[in-house]
Residue frames as a rotation matrix with the C-alpha (Angstrom) as fourth column:
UNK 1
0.367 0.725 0.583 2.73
-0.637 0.653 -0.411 -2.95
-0.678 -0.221 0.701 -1.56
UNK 2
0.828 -0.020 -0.561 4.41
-0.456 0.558 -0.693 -4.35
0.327 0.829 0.453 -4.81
UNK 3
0.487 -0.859 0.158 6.96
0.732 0.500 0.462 -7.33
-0.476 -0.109 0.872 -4.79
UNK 4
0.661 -0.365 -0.655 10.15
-0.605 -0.776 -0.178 -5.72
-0.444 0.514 -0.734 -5.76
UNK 5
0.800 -0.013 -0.600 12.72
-0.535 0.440 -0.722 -6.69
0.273 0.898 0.345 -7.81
UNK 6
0.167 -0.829 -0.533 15.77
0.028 0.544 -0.838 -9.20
0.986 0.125 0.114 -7.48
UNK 7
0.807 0.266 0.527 14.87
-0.443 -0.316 0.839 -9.25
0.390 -0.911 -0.137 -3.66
UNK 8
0.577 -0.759 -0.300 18.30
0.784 0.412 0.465 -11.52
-0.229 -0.504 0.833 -2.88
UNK 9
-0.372 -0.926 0.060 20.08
0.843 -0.364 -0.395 -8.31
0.388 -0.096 0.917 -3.49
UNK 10
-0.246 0.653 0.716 17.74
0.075 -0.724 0.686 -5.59
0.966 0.222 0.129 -3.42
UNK 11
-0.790 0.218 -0.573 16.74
0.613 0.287 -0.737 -4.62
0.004 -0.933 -0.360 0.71
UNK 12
-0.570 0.816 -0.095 13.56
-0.772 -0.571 -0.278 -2.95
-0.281 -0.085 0.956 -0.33
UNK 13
-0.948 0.319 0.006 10.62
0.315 0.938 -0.143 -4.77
-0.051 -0.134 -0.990 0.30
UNK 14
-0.712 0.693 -0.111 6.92
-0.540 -0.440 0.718 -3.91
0.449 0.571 0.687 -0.38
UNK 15
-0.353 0.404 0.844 4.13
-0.864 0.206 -0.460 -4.62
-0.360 -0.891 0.276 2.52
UNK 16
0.522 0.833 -0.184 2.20
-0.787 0.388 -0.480 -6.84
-0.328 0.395 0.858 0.08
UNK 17
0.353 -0.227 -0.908 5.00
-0.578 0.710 -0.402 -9.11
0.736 0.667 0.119 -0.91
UNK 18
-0.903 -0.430 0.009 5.87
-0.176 0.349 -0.920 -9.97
0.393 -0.832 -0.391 2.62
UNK 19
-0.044 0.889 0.456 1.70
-0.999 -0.038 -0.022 -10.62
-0.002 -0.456 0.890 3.67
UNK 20
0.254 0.686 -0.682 1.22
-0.634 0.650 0.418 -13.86
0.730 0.326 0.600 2.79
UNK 21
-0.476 -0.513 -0.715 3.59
0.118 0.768 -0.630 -14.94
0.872 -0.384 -0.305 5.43
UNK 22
-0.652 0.726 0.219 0.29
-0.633 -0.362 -0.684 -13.58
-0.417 -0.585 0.696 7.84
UNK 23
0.233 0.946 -0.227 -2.07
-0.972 0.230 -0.041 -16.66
0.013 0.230 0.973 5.48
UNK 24
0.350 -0.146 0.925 -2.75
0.026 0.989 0.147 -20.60
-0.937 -0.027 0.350 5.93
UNK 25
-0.922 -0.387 0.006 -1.79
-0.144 0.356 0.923 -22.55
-0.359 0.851 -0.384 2.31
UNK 26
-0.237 0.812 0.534 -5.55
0.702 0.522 -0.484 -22.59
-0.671 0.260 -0.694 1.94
UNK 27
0.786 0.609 -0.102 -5.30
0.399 -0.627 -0.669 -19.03
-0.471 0.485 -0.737 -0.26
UNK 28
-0.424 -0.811 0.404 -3.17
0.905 -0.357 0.232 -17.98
-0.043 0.464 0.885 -2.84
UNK 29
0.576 -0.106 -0.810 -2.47
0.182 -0.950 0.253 -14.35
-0.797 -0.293 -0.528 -2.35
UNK 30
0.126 -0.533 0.837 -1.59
0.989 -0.001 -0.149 -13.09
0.080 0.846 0.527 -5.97
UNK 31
-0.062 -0.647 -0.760 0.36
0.389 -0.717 0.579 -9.41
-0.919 -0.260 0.297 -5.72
UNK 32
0.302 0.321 0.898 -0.71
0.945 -0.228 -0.236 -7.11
0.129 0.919 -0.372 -9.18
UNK 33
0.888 0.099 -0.449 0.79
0.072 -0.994 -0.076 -3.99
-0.454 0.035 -0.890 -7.57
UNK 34
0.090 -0.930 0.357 3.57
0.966 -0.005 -0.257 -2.54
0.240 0.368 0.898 -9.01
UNK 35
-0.265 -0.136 -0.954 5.72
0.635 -0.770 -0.067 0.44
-0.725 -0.624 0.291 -8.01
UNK 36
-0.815 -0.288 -0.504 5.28
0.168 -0.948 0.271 4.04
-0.555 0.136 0.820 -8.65
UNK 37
-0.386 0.821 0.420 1.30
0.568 -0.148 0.810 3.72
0.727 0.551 -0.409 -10.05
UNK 38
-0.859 0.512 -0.029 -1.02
-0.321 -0.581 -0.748 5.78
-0.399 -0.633 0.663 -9.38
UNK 39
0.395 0.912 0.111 -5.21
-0.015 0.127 -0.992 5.21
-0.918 0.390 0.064 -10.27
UNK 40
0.513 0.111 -0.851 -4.56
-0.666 -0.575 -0.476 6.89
-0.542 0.811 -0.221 -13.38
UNK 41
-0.282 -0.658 -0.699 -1.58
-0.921 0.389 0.005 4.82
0.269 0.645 -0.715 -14.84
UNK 42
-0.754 0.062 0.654 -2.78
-0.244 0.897 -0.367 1.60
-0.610 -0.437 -0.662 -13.21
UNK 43
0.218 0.883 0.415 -6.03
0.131 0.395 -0.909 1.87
-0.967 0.253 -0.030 -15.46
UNK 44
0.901 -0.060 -0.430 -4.40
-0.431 -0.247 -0.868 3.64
-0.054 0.967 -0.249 -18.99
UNK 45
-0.470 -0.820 -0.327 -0.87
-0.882 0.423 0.207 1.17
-0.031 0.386 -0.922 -18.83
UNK 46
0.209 0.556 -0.804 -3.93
-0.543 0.750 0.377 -1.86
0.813 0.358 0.459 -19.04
UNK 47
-0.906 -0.287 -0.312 -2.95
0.056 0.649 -0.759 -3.38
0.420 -0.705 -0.572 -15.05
UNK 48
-0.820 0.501 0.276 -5.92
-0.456 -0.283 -0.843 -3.01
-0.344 -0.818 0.461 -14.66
UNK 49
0.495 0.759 -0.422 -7.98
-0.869 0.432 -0.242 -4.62
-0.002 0.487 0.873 -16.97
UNK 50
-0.265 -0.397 -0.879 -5.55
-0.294 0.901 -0.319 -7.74
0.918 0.174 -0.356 -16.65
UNK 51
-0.944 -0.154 0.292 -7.06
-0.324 0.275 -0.905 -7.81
0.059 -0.949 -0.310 -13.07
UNK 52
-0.146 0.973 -0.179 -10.18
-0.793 -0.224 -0.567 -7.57
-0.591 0.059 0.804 -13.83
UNK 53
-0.117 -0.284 -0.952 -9.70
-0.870 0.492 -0.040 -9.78
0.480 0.823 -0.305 -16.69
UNK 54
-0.248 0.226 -0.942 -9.31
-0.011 0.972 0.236 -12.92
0.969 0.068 -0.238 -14.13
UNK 55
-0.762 -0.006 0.647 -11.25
-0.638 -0.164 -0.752 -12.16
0.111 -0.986 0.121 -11.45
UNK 56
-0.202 0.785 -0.586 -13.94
0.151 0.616 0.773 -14.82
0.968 0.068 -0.243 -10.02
UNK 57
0.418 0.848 0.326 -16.48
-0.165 -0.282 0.945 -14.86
0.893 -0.449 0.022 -7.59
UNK 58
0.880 -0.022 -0.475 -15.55
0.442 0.406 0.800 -14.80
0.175 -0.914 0.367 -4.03
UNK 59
0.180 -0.984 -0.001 -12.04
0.924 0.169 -0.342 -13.25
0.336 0.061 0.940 -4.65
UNK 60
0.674 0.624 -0.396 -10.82
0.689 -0.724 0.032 -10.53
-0.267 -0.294 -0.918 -2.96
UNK 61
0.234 -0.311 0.921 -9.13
0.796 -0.483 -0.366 -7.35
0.559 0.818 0.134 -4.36
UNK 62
0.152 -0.283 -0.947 -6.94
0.868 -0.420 0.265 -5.34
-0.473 -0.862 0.181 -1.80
UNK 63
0.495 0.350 0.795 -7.07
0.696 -0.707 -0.123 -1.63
0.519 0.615 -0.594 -3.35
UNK 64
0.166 -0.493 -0.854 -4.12
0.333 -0.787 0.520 1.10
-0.928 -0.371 0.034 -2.01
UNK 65
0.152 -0.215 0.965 -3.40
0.526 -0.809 -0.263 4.76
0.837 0.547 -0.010 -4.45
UNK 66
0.874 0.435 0.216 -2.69
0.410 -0.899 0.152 7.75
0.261 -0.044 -0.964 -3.37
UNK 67
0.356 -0.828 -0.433 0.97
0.275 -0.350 0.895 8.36
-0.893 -0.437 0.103 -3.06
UNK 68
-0.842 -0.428 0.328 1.68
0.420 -0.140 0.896 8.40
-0.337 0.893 0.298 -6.71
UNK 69
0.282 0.903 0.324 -1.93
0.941 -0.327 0.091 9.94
0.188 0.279 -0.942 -7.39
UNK 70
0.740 -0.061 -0.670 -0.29
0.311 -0.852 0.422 13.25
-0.596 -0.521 -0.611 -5.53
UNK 71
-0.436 -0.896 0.088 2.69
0.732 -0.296 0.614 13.62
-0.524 0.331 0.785 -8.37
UNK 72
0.483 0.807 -0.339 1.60
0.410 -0.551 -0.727 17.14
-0.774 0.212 -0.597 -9.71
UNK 73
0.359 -0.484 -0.798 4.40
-0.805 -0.593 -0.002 17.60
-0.473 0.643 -0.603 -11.96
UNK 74
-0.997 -0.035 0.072 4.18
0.024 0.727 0.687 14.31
-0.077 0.686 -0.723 -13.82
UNK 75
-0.401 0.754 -0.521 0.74
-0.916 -0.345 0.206 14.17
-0.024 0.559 0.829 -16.16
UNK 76
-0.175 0.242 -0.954 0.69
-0.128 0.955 0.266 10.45
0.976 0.169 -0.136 -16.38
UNK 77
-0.568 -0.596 -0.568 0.01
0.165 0.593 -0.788 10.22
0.807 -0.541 -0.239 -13.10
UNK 78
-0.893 0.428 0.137 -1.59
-0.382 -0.562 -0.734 13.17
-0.238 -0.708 0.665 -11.09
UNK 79
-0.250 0.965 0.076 -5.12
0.789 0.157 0.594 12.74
0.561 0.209 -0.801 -10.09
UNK 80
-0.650 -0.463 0.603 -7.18
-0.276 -0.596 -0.754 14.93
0.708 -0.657 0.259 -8.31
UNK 81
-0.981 0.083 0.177 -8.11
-0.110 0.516 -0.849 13.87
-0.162 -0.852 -0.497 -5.03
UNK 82
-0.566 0.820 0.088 -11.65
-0.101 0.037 -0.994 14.52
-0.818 -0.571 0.062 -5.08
UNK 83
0.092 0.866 -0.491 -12.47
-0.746 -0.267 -0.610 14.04
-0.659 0.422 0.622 -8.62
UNK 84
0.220 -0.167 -0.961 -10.55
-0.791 0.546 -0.276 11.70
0.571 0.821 -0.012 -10.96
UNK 85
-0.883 -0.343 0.321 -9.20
-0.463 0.516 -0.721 9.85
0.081 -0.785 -0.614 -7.54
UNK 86
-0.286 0.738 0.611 -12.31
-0.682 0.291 -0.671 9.41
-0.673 -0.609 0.420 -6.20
UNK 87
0.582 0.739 -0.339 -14.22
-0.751 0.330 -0.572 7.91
-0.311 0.587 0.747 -9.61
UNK 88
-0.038 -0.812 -0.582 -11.11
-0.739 0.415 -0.531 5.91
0.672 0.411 -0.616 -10.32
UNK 89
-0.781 -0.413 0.468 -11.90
-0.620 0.420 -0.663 4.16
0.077 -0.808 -0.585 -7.01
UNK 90
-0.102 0.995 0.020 -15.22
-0.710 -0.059 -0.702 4.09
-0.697 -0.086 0.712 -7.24
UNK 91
0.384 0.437 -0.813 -14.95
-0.922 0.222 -0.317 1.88
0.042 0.872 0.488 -10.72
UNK 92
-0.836 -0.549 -0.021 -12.12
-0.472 0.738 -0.483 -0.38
0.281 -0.394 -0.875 -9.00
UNK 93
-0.463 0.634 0.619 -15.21
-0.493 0.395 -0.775 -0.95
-0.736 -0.664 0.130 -6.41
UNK 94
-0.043 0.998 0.035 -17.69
-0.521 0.008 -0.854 -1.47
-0.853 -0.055 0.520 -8.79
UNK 95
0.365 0.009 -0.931 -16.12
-0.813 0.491 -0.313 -3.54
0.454 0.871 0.187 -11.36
UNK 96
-0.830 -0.530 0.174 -14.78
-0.511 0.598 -0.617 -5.60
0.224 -0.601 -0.767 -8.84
UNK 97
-0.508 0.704 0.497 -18.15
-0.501 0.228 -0.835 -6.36
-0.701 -0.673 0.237 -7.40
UNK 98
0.448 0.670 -0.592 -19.62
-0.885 0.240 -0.398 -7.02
-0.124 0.702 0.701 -11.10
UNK 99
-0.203 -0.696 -0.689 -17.14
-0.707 0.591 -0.389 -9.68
0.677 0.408 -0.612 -11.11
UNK 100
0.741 0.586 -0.330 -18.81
0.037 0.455 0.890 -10.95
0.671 -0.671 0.315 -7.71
UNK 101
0.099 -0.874 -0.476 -15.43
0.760 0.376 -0.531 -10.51
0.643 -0.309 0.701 -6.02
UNK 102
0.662 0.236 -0.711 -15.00
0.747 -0.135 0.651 -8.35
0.058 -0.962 -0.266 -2.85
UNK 103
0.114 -0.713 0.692 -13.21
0.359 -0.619 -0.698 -5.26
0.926 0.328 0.186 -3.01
UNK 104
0.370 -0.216 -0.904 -11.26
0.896 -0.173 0.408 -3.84
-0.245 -0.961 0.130 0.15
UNK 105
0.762 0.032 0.647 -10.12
0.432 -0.769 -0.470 -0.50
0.483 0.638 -0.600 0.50
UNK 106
0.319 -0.833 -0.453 -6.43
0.838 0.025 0.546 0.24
-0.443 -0.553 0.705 2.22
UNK 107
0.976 -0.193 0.101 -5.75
-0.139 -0.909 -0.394 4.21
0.167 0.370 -0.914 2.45
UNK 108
0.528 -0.801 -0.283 -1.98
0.137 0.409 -0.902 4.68
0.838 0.437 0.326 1.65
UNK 109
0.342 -0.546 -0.765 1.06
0.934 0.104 0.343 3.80
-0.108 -0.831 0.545 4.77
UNK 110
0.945 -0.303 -0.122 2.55
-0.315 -0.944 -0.101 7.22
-0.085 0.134 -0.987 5.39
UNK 111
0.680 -0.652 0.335 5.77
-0.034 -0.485 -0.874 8.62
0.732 0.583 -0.353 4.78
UNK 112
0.535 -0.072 -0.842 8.54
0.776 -0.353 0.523 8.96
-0.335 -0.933 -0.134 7.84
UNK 113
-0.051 0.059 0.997 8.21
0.288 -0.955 0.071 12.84
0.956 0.291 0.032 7.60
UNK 114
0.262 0.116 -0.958 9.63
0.960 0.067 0.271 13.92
0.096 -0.991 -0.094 10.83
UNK 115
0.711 -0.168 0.683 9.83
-0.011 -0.974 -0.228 17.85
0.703 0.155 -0.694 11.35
UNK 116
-0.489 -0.825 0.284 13.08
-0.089 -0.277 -0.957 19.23
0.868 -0.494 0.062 13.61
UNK 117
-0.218 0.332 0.918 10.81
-0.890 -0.454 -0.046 19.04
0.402 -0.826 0.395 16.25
UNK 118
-0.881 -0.216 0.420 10.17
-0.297 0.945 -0.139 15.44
-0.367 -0.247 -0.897 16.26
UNK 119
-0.060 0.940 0.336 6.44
-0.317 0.301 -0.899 15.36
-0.946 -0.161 0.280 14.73
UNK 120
-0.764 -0.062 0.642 5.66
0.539 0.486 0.689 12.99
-0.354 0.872 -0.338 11.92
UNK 121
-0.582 0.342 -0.738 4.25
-0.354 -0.923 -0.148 15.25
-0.732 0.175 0.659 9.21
UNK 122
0.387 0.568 0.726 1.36
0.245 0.696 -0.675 14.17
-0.889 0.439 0.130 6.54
UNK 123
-0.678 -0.553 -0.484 2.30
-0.300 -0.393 0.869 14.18
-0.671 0.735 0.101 3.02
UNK 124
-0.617 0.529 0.583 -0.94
0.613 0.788 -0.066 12.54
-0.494 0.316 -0.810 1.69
UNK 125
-0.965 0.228 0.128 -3.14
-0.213 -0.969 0.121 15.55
0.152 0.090 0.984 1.59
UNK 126
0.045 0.989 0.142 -7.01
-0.935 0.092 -0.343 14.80
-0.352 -0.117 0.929 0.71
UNK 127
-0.513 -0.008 -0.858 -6.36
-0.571 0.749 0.334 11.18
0.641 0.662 -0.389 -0.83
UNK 128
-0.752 0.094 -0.653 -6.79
0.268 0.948 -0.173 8.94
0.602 -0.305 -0.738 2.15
UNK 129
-0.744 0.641 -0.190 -9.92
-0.155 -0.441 -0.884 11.23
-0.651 -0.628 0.427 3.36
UNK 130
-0.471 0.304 -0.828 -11.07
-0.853 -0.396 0.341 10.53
-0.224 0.867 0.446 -0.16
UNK 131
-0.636 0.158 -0.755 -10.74
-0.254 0.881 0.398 7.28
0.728 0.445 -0.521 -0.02
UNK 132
-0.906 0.404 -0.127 -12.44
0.195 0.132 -0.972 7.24
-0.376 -0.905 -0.199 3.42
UNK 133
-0.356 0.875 -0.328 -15.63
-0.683 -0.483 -0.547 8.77
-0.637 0.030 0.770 1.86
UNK 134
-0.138 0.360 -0.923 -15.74
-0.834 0.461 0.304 6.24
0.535 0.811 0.237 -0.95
UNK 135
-0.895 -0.235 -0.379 -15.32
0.021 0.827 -0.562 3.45
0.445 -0.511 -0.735 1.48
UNK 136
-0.625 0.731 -0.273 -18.48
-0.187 -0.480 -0.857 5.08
-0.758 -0.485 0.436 3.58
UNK 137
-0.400 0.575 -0.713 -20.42
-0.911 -0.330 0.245 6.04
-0.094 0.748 0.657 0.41
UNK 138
0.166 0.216 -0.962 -20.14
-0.827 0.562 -0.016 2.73
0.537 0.798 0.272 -1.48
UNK 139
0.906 0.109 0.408 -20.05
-0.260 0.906 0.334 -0.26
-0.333 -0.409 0.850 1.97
UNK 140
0.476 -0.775 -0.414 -16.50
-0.204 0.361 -0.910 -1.00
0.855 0.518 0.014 1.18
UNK 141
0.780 -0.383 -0.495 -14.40
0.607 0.268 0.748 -2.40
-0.154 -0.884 0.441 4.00
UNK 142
0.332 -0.788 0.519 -11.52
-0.250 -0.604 -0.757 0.28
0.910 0.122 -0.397 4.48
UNK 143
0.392 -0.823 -0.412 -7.97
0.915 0.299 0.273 -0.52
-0.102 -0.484 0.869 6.45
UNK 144
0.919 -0.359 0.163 -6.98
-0.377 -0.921 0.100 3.08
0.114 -0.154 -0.981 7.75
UNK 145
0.553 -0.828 -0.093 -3.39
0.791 0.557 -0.254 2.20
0.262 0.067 0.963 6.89
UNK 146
0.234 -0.454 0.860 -2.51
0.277 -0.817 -0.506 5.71
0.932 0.357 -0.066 7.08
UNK 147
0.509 0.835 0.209 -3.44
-0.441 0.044 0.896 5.73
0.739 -0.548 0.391 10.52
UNK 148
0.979 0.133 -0.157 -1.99
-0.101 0.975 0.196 2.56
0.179 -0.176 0.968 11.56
UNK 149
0.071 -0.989 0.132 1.68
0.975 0.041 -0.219 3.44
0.212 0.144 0.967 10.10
UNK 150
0.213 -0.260 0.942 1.74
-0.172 -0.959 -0.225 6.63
0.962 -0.114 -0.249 11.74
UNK 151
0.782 -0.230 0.579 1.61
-0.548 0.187 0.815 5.17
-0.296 -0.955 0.021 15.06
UNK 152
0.872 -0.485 0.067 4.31
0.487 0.843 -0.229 2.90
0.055 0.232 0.971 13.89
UNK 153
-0.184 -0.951 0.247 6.81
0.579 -0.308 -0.755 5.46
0.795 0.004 0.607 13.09
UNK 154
0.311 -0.210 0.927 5.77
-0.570 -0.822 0.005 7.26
0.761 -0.530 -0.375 15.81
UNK 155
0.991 -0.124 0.059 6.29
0.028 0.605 0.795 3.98
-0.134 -0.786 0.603 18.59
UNK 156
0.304 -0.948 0.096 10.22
0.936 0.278 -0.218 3.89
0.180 0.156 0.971 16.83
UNK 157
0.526 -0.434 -0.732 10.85
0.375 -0.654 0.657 7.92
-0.764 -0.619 -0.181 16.63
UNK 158
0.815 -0.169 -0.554 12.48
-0.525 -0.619 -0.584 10.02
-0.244 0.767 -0.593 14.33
UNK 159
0.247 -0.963 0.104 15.65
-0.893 -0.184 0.412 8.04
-0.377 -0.195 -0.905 14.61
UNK 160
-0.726 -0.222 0.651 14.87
-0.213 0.973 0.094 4.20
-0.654 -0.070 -0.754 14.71
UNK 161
0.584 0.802 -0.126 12.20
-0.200 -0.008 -0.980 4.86
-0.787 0.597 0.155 12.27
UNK 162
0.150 -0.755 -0.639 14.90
-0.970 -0.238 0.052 4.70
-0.191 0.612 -0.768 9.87
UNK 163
-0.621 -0.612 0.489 14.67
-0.642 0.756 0.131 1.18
-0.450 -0.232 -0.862 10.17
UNK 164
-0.208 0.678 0.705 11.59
0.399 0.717 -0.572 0.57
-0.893 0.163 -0.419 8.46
UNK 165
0.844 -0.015 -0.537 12.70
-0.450 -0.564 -0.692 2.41
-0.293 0.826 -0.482 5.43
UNK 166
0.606 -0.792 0.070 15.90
0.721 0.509 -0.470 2.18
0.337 0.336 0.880 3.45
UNK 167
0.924 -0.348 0.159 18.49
-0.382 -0.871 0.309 4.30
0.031 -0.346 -0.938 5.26
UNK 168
0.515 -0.823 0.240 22.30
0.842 0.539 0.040 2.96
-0.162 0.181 0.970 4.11
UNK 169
0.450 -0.808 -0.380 25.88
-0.448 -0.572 0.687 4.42
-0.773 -0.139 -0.619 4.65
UNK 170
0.789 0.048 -0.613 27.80
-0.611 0.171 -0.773 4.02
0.068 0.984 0.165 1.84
UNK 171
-0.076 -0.852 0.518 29.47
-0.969 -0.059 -0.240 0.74
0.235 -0.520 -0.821 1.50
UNK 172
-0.532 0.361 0.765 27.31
-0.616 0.455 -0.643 -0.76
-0.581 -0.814 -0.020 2.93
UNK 173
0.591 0.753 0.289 24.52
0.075 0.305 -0.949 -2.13
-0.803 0.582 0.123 -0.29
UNK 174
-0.473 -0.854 0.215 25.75
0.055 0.215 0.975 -3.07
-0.879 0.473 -0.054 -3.16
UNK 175
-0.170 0.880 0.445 22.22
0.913 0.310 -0.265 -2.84
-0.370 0.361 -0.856 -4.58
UNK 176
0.800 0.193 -0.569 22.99
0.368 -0.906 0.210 0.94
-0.475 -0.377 -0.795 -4.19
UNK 177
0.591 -0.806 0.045 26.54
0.583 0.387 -0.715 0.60
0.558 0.448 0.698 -5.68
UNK 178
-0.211 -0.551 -0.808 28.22
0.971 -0.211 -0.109 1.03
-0.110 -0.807 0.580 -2.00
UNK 179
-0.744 -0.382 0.547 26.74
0.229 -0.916 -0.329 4.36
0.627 -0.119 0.770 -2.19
UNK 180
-0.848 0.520 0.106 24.67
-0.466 -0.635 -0.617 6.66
-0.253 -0.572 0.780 0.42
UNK 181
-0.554 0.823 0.128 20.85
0.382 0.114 0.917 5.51
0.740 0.557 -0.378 0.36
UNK 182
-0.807 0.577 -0.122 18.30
0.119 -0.043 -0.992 7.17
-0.578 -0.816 -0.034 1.89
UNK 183
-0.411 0.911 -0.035 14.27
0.285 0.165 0.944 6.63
0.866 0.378 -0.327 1.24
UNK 184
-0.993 0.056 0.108 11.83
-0.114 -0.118 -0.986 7.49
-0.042 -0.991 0.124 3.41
UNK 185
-0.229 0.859 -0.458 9.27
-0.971 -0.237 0.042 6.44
-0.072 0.454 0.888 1.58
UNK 186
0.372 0.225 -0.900 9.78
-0.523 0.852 -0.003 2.52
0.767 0.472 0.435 0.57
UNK 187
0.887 0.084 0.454 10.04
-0.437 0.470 0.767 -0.35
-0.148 -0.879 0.453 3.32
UNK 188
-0.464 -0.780 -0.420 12.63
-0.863 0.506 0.014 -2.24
0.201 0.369 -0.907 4.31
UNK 189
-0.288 0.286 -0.914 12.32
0.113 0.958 0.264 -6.16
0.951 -0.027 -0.308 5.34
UNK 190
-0.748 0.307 -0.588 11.86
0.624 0.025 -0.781 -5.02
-0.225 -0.951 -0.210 8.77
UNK 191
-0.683 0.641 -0.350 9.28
-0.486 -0.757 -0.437 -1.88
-0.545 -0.128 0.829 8.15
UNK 192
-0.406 0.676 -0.615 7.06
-0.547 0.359 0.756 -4.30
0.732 0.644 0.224 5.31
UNK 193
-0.290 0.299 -0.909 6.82
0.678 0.734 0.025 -7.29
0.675 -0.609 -0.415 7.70
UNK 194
-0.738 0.398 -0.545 5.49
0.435 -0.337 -0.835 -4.75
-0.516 -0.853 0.076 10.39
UNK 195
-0.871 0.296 -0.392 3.36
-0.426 -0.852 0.305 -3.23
-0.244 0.433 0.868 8.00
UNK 196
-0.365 0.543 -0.756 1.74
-0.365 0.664 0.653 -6.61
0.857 0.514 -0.044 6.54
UNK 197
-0.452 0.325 -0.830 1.09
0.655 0.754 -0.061 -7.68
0.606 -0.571 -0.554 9.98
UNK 198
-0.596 0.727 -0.340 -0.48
-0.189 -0.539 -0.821 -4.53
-0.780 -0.425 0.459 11.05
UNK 199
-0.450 0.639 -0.624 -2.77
-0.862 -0.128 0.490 -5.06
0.233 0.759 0.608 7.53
UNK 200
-0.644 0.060 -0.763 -3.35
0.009 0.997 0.071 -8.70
0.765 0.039 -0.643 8.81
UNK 201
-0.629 0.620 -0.470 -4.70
0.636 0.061 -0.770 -7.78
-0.448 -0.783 -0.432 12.34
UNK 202
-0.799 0.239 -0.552 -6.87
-0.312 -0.949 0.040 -5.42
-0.514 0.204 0.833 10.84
UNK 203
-0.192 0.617 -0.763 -8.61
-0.665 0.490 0.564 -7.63
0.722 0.616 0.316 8.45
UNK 204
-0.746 -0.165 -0.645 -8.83
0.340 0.739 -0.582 -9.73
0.573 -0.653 -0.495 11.37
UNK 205
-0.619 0.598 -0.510 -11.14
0.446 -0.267 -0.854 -7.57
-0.647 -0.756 -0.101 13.23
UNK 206
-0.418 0.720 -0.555 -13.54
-0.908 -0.359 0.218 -7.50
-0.043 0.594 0.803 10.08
UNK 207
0.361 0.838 0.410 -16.81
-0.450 0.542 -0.710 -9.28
-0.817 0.072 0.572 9.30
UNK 208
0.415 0.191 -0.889 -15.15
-0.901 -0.052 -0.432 -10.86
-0.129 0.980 0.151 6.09
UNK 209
0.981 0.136 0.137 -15.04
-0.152 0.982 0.116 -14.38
-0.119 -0.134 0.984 5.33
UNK 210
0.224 -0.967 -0.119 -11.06
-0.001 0.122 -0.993 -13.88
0.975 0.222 0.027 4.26
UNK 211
0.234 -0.768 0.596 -10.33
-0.921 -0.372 -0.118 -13.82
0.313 -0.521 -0.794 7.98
UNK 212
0.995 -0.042 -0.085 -10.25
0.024 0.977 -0.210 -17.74
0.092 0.207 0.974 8.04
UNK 213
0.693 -0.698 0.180 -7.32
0.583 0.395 -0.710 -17.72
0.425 0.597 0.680 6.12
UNK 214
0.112 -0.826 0.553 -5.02
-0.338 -0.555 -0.760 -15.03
0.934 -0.102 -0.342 8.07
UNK 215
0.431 -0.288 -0.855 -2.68
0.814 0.534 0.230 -16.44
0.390 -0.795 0.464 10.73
UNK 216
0.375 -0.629 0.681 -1.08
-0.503 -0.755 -0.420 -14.18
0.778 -0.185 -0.600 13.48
């Protein structure tokens, strides 16, 4: 979801920094993720309280975790799913709302985890079931993103899925220094821009006044 860096060289691309080209000029669409948080570090490195910090009424507050919540062998980071996860959302929601602003809830894009057999395996575990219950619990609008980008890599295939990741022969990226890249996690410019415009039609087929502003 986060802009990345030095994007004229750089061919990773982050769903959220490629959305706005899915809104009119009537809404600025401001982009606070950043890579490789998780709940946990997003609230104790203070990015969170700088959101909070200038929210105002009416704004809304697009809310994906749970890929970097799952690192169990980094401390700064892990949550677990059903207990620090959850309440970590739960305070997004509910400080968001004290602010009068409108919190969405967007469970995380998957992975392309294809077994030898051709099926696209989860790697999420209990996060985006977690977040489903808070969404439920607490009236939150939730974007089953997980969901969404599973049919995605599954419509391309183990093979051409590679295209909506970062999947370079060496040589080839200089961003890489001409070596080998493979990800199978982060987007490229083709896999974001399909990603943001599945997150667009979605919010499209909610009750929330933000669909005004999204063009498809």
């Amino acid at each position: 979801m986060a802009n990345k860096v030095k994007p004229e060289e750089n061919p990773e691309r982050g769903w959220g920094q490629l959305f706005p080209m899915f809104l009119t000029d009537d809404i600025k669409f401001d982009n606070r993720a950043v890579n490789g948080r998780s709940t946990k570090s997003f609230i104790e490195t203070k990015l969170w309280v700088a959101v909070y910090n200038v929210l105002k009424p009416g704004d809304y507050v697009f809310i994906q975790f749970g890929h970097n919540d799952g690192k169990v062998t980094d401390s700064t980071r892990y949550t677990n799913p059903h207990t620090a996860y959850r309440y970590n959302l739960i305070r997004f929601v509910n400080e968001t709302r004290k602010k009068g602003a409108i919190p969405v809830l967007f469970s995380s894009i998957t992975r392309r985890t294809f077994n030898k057999e051709g099926v696209l395996i989860d790697s999420h575990r209990d996060y985006p079931l977690e977040m489903r219950l808070v969404a439920q619990e607490y009236n939150v609008p939730f974007i089953d993103m997980q969901y969404y980008t599973e049919t995605l890599e599954q419509s391309y295939g183990p093979e051409k899925s590679k295209k909506l990741h970062l999947h370079f022969e060496a040589g080839v990226i200089p961003y890489y220094k001409n070596e080998k890249y493979e990800d199978n996690t982060h987007l490229s410019v083709e896999g974001a821009t399909a990603v943001a415009k599945i997150a667009a039609e979605e919010l499209k087929k909610t009750k929330l006044d933000l669909v005004k502003y999204i063009k498809l």
